[in-house]
N, C-alpha and C positions, 0 to 999 in steps of 0.2 A: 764547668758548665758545658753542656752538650750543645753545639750549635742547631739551629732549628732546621728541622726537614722541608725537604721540597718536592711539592708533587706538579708535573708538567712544568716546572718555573714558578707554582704559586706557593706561598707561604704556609705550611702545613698549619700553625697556629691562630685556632681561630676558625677553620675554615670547614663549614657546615658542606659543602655538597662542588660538584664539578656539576656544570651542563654541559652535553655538547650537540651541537648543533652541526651536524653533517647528510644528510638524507636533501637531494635538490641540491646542494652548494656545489660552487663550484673549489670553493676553500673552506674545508671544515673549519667550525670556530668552539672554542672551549671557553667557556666565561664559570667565574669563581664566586662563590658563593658563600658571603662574611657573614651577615648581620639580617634579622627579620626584614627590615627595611627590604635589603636584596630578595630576597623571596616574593616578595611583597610586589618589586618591578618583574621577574621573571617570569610571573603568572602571565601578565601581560604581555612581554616576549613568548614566550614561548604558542600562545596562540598565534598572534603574528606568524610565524614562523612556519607554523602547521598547517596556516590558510595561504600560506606561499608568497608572501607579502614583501617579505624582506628576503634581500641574498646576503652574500658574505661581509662585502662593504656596509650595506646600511646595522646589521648588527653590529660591527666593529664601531660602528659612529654611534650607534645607542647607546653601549657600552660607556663609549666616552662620556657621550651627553649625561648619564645616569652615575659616572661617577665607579666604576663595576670593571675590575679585573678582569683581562679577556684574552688569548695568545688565539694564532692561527695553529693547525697543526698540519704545515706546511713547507716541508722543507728544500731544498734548494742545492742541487746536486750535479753535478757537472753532465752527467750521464742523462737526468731529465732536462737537462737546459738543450742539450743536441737534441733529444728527443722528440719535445712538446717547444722548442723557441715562443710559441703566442704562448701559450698557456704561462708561461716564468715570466716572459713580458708584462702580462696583465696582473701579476703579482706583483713584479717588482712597481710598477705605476698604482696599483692599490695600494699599498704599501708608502707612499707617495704622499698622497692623497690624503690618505690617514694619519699621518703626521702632521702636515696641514691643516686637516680637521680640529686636532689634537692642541695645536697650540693658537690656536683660538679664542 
């Protein structure tokens, strides 16, 4: 039996559509898309999103709240950490936060 495939980290099985959410963020966000249900909330997000409502963190907490697959596509690199130090700073404290949020 073939192990299942993975696209960005998300489970290929199953899995109707990718959003991503980058345009205004300061951290692109990719959220996965299962079930009608998901689509169903996304409609809703994604106007959010288009009227400038929400940045990186409050998607990543919708996500949660909503139950919806979601990864940052941001990664963390010796060479941007000398670089940009606030910018990895404020990732690594969102990131934080979001866990917090998370186990809630």
């Amino acid at each position: 039996m073939k192990p299942a495939g993975r696209i960005l980290g998300f489970r290929e099985e199953g899995l109707r559509g990718l959003h991503f959410y980058i345009k205004g963020l300061e951290f692109p966000v990719v959220a996965a898309e299962y079930s009608e249900r998901d689509a169903m909330c996304f409609k809703y997000l994604d106007e959010n999103v288009k009227k400038g409502l929400m940045d990186s963190e409050s998607i990543c907490q919708w996500c949660i709240s909503h139950e919806i697959y979601f990864t940052l596509l941001y990664g963390i690199r010796l060479s941007h950490v000398i670089r940009y130090p606030g910018k990895t700073w404020r990732f690594i404290r969102m990131r934080v936060r979001l866990k917090n949020y998370a186990v809630r």
